[in-house]
VMD Tcl script that draws the C-alpha trace (Angstrom):
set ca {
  {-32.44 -1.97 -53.89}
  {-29.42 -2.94 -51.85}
  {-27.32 -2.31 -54.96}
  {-28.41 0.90 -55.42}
  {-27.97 1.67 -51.52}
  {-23.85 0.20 -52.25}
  {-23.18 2.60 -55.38}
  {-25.09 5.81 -53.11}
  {-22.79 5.04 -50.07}
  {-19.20 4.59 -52.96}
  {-20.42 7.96 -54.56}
  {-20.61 9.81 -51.23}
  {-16.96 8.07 -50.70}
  {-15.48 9.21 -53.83}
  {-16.95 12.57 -53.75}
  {-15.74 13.41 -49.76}
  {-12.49 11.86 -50.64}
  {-12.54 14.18 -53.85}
  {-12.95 17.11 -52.04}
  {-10.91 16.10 -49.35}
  {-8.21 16.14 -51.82}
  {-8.81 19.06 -53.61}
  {-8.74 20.66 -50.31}
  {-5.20 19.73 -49.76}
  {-4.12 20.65 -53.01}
  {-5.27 23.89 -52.86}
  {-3.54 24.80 -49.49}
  {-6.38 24.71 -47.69}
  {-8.80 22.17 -45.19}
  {-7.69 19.29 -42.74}
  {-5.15 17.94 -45.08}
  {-2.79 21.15 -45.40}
  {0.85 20.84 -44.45}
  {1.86 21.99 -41.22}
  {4.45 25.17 -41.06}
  {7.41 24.58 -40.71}
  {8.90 26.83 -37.70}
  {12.03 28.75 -38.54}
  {15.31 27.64 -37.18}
  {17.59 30.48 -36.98}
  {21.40 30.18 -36.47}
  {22.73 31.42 -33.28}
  {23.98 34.90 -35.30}
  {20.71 35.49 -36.11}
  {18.87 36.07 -32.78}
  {18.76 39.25 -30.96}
  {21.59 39.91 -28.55}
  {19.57 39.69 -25.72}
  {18.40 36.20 -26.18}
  {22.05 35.33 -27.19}
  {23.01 36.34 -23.44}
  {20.05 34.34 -22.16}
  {21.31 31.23 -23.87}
  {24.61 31.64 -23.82}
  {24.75 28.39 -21.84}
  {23.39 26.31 -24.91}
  {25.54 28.09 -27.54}
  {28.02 25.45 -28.17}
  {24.78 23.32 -28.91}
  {22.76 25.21 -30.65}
  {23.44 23.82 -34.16}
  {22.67 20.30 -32.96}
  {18.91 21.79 -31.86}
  {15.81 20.66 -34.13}
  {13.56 23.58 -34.74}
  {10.96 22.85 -31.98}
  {13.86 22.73 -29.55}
  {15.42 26.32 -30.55}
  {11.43 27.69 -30.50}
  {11.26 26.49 -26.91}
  {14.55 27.95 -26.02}
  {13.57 31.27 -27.73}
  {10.15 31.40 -25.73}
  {12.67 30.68 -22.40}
  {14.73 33.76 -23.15}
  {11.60 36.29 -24.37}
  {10.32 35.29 -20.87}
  {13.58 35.57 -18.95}
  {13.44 39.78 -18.41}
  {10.11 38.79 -16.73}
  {11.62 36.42 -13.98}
  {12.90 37.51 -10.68}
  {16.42 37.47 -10.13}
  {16.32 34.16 -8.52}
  {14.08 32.03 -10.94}
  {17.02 34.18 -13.87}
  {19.45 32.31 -11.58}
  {17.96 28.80 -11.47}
  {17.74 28.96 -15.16}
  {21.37 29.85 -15.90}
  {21.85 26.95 -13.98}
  {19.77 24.52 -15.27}
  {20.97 25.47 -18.97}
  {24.71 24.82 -17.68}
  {23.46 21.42 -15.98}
  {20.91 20.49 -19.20}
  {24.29 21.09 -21.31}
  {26.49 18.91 -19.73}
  {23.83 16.10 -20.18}
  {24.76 13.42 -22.62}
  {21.61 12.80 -25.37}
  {20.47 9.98 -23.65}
  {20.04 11.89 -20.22}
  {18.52 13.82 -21.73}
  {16.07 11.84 -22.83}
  {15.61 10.24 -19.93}
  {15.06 13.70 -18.19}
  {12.26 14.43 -20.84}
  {10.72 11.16 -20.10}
  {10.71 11.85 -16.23}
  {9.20 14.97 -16.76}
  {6.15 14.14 -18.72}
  {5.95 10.81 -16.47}
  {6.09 13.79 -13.74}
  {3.59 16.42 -15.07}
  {0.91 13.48 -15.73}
  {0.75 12.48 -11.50}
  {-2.15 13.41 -10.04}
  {-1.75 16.98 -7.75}
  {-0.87 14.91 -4.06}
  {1.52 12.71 -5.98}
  {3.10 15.71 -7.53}
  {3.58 17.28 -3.83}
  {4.98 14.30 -2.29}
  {7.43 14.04 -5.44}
  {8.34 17.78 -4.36}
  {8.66 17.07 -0.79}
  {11.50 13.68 -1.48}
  {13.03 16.03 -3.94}
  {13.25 18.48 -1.53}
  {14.71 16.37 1.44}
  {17.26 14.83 -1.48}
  {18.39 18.02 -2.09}
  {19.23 18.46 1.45}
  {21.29 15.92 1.96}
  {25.39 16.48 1.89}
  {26.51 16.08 -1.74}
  {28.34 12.87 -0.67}
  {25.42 11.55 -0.12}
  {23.89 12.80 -2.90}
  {26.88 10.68 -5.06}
  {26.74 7.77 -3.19}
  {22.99 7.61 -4.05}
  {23.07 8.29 -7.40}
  {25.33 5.60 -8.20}
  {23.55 2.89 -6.28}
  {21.68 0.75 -8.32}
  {18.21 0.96 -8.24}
  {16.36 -1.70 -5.89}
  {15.11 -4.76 -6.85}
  {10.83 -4.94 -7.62}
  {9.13 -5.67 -5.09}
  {11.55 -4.31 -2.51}
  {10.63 -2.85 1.13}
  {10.23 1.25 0.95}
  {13.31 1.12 3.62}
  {15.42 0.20 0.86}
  {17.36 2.63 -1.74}
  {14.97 5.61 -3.19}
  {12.95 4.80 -5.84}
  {15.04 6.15 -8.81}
  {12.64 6.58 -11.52}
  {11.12 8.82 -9.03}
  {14.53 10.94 -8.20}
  {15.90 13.08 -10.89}
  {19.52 13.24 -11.87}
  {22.10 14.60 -8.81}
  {22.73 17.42 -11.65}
  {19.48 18.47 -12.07}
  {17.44 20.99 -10.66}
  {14.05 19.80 -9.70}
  {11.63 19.71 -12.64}
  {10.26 23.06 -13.36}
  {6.77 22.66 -12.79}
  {7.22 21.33 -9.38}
  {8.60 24.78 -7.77}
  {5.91 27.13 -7.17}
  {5.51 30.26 -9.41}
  {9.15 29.03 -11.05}
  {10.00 29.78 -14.77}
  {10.09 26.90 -17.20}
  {12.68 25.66 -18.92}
  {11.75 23.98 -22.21}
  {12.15 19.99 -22.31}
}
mol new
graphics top color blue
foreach p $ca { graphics top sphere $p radius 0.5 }
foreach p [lrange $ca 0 end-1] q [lrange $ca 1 end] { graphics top cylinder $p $q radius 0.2 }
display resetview
């Protein structure tokens, strides 16, 4: 009886597996291949997203496809904005493109780290973002090239850094009310 129950259970295997495969084969079911997104070359997009991104030209090349969809979805959105959030983006594309690959990174990094706090950790980030951005810009340098404190060390001591984007950066785009986002 038990050996019975064993071949039942490898048939039902075999045949799920089976179809499972002949699912993918054919184009369809869970095992189809994803599509892939187009990846135009900076000719090819519309003039008016080419003056949107102007900032990112030089680098647009470099860009995977995800990236350039991102950037495309920034600039269909960009005739929406107010002239102020249009601003803030022009300048966070020339800021994002002066950013070495690793900063990058890093600034991708901070913002999911950022997006994932819970809402009153998110408005406390805003409000030591905010008074960083008031200080002088000396300050501001002298900061950003102090090394981060030591674990463990008093709150008195140098900002938390991990907390405290780039000096170059704008403050993450989620963070300023009714803002426009900028793809990461």
């Amino acid at each position: 009886m038990a050996e019975a129950r064993i071949r039942r259970r490898r048939l039902i295997r075999t045949l799920a597996l089976s179809l499972a495969l002949a699912g993918a084969t054919a184009g369809g079911g869970a095992f189809a291949q994803p599509v892939a997104l187009p990846s135009p070359a900076w000719s090819d997009l519309p003039p008016s997203e080419r003056q949107t991104l102007a900032p990112i030209a030089p680098e647009w090349d470099k860009l995977d496809a995800q990236r350039k969809q991102k950037w495309r979805g920034l600039a269909q959105r960009y005739p929406k904005m107010t002239p102020e959030e249009q601003q803030r983006v022009q300048q966070q594309m020339g800021a994002w493109i002066q950013l070495s690959p690793q900063q990058r990174a890093a600034a991708r990094e901070q913002y999911k780290t950022i997006k994932q706090l819970p809402p009153e950790q998110k408005q406390d980030v805003r409000q030591k973002w905010e008074k960083y951005q008031s200080l002088p810009p000396e300050t501001r340098q002298d900061l950003a090239t102090r090394a981060p404190p030591p674990p463990g060390a008093p709150a008195t001591a140098a900002p938390n850094r991990s907390m405290r984007p780039a000096p170059t950066l704008a403050p993450p785009p989620q963070l300023a009310p009714g803002a426009a986002t900028a793809p990461r």
